[in-house]
C-alpha distance (Angstrom), angle and dihedral (degrees) to the residues before:
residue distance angle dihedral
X1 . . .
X2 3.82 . .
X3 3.73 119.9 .
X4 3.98 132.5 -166.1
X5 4.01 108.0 -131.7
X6 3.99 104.8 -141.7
X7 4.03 114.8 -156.2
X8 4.11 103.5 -125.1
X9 3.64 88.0 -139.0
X10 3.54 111.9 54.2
X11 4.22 99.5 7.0
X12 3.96 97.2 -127.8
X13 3.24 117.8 148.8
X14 3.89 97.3 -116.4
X15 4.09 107.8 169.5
X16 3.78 142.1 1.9
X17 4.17 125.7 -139.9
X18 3.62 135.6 -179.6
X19 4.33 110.8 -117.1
X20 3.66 122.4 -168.9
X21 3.77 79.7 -169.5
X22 4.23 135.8 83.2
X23 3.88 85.7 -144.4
X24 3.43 130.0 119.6
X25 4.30 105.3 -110.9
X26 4.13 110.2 -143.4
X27 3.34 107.7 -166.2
X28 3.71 139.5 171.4
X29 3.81 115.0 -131.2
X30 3.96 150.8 145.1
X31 4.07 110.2 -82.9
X32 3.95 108.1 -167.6
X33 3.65 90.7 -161.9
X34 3.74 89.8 58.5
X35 3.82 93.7 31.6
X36 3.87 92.3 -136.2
X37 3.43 148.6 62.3
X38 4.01 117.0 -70.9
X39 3.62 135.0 145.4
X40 4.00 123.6 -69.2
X41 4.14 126.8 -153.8
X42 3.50 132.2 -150.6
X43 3.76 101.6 -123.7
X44 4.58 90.1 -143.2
């Protein structure tokens, strides 16, 4: 399944990744809107 990662700051849709899983992904990564690292969504 592919899933949109959504920066919890700003809400832009930043990155995509392929799950196996029906969790919700947390993940730490670089949002360019933001210009720094914050923490991305999967948007399931």
């Amino acid at each position: 399944m592919k899933v949109a990662l959504l920066c919890t700051e700003c809400g832009s849709r930043n990155y995509t990744t392929q799950t196996e899983h029906n969790e919700r992904l947390v993940i730490k990564k670089y949002c360019k809107t933001c210009n720094r690292h914050t923490t991305h969504k999967s948007s399931i």
